[in-house]
C-alpha positions as CSV (number, residue, x, y, z in Angstrom):
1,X,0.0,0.0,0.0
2,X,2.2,2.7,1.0
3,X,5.2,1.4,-1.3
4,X,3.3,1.4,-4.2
5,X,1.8,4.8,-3.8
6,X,5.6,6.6,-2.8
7,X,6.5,4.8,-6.0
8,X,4.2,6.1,-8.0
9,X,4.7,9.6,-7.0
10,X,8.4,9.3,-7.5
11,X,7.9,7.8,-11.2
12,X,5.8,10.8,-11.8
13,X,7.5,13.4,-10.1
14,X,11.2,12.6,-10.6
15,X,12.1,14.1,-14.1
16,X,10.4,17.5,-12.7
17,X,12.2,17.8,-9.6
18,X,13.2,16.2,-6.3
19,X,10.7,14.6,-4.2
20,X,10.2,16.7,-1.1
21,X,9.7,14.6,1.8
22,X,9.3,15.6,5.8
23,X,9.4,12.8,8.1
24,X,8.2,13.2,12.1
25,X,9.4,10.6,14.1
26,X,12.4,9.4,11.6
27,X,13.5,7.0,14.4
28,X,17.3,6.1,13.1
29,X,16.1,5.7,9.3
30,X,16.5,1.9,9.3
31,X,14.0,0.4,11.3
32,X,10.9,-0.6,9.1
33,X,11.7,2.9,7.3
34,X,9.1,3.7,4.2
35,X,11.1,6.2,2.8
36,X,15.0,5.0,2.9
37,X,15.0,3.8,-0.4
38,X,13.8,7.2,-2.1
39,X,16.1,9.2,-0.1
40,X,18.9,6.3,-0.8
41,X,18.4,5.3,-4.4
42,X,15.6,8.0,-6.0
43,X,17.2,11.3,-4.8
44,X,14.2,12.3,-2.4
45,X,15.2,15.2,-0.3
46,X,13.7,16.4,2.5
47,X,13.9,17.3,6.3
48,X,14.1,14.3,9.0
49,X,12.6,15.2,12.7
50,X,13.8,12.8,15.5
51,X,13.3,13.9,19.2
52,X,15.7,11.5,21.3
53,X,19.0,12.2,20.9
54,X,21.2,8.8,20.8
55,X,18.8,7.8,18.1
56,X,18.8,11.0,16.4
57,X,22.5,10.7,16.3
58,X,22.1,6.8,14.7
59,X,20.1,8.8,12.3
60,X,22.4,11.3,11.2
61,X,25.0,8.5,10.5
62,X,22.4,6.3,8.6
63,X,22.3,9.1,6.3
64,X,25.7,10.6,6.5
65,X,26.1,10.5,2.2
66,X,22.6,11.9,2.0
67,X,22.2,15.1,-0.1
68,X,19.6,17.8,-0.1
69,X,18.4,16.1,3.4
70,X,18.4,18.3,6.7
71,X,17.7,17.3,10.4
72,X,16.0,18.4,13.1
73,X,16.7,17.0,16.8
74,X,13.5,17.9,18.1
75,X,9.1,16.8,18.6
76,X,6.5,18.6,16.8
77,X,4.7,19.6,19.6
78,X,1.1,22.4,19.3
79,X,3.3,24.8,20.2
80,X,7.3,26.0,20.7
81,X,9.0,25.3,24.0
82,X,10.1,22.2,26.3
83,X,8.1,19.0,26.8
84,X,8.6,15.9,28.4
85,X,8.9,12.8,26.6
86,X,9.1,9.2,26.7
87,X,11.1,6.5,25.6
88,X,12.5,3.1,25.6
89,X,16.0,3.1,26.3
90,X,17.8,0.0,25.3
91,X,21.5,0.6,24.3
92,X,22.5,-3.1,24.5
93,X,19.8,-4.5,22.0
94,X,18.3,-6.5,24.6
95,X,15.1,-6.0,23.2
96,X,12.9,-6.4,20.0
97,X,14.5,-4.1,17.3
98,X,10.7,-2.6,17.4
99,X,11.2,-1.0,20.9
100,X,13.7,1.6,19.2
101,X,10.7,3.3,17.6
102,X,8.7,3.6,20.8
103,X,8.6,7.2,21.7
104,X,5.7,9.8,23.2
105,X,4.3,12.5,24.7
106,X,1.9,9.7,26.4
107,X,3.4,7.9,29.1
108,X,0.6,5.1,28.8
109,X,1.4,4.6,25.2
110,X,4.8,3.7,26.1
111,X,4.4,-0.1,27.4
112,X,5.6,-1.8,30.4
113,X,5.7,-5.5,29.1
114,X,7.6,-6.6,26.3
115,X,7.0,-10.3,25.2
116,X,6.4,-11.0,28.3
117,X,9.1,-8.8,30.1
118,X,9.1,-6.3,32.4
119,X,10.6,-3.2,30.6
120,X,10.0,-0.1,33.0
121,X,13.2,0.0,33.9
122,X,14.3,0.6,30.2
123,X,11.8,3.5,30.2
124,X,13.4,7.5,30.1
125,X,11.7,10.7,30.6
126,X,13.6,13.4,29.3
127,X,12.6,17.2,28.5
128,X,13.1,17.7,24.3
129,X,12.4,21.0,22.4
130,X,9.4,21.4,20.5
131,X,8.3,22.9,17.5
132,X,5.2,23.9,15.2
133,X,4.9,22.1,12.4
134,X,4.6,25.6,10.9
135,X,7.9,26.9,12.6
136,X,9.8,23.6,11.8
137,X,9.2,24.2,8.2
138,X,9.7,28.2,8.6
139,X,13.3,26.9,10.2
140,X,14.6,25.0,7.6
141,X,13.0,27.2,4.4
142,X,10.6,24.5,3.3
143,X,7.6,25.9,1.6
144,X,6.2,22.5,0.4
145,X,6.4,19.1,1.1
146,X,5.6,16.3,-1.5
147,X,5.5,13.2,1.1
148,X,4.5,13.9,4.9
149,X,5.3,10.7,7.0
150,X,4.5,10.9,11.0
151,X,4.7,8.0,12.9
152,X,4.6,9.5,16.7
153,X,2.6,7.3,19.2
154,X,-0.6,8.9,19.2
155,X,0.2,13.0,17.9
156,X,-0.2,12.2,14.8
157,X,-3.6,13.6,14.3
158,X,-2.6,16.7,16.5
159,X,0.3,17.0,13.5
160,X,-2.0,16.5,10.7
161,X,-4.5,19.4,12.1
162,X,-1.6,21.7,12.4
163,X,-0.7,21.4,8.2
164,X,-2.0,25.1,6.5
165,X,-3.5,22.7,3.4
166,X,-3.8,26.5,1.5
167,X,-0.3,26.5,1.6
168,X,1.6,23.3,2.2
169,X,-0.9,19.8,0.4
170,X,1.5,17.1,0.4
171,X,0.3,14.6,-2.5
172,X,0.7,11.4,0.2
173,X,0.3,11.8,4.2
174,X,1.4,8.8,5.9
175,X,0.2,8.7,9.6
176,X,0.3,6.1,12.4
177,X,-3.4,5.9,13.3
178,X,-3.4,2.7,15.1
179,X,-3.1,4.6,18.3
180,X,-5.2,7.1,17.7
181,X,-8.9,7.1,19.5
182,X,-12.2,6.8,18.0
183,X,-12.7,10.6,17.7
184,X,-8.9,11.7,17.0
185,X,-9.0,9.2,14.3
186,X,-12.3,10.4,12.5
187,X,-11.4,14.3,13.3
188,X,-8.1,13.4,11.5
189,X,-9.9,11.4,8.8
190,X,-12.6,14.4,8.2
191,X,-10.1,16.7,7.4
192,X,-8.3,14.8,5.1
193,X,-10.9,14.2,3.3
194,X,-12.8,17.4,3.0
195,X,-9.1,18.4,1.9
196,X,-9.7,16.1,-1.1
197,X,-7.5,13.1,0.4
198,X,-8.7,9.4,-0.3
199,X,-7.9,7.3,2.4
200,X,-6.7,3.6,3.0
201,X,-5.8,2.3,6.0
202,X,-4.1,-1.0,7.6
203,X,-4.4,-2.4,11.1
204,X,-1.2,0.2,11.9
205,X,-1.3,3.0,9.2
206,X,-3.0,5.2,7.1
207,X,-2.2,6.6,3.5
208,X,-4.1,9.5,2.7
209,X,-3.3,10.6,-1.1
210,X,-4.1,13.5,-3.5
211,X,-3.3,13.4,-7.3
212,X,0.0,15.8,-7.5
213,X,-0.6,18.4,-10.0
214,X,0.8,18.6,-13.1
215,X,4.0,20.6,-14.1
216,X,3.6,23.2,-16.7
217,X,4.0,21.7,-19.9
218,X,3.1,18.0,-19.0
219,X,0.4,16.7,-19.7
């Protein structure tokens, strides 16, 4: 689902320009990672957000011979400032590789059992800054963004109701709704839709699409 649409795009897009991608919540850019490849292989540039710092610093180094990427050590938050934030903390791979991308405002979305183990001692609170998602782009001179890709444990509606569609319309949105509630989720999914987005959604995701327009002198 989500591969096929981000390679559609990039066949369509590619010979007009670079794919302009932001992704909130880039974890360390390997771990079950939807956009690697484009950034790797199809040129996709773009700005990377990552609010915990050891793995923001894996992150950096996953993409080291990047160009045209830029990174952000930081949450999208409603507002600028200093939040708290959780985490699991596992620096000796003691854990399922999936535990790396567990991060949140919401301490009860950050578990306590993993297969069966007891993992609060592996859990960190620590204070990260926090941006906008209007300031972040404002920061870092973006004035669109092709691809937007948030996986965040449970913002990601508070994210998606930020975007100014009448300036920034991303021509995919891909958001972790899994963890959303019954009325974030269908907030989230109202405004996408009366934004002219067609949804599709799997038991941990949600692809929200928009035919790109067309570049001047393409038809």
């Amino acid at each position: 689902m989500i591969w096929d649409s981000l390679n559609a795009l990039d066949r369509k897009r590619r010979l007009d320009r670079p794919i302009i991608v932001v992704q909130i919540g880039a974890n360390d850019g390997l771990h079950d990672d939807p956009i690697r490849h484009f950034i790797l292989h199809r040129g996709w540039e773009g700005l990377l957000i990552e609010p915990v710092p050891s793995i923001f610093k894996s992150l950096r180094a996953n993409y080291a011979n990047a160009k045209g990427i830029r990174f952000e050590n930081a949450a999208i938050g409603d507002t600028d400032g200093i939040q708290p934030f959780f985490y699991i903390d596992d620096p000796k791979d003691e854990l399922p590789a999936w535990t790396h991308e567990v991060g949140s405002f919401f301490r009860d979305l950050v578990p306590n059992q993993v297969s069966g183990k007891d993992v609060t001692s592996y859990i960190r609170q620590i204070d990260v800054p926090c941006h906008s998602f209007r300031s972040v782009m404002a920061k870092h001179q973006l004035s669109k963004a092709d691809v937007l890709v948030t996986d965040v444990q449970g913002f990601d509606d508070r994210i998606i109701l930020q975007i100014p569609f009448d300036e920034i319309k991303p021509s995919i949105i891909v958001y972790e709704s899994c963890l959303l509630d019954e009325s974030s989720r269908a907030r989230c999914e109202e405004l996408l839709k009366a934004n002219g987005y067609t949804l599709e959604s799997d038991q941990w995701d949600t692809l929200a699409s928009i035919a790109p327009p067309i570049p001047a002198g393409q038809s």
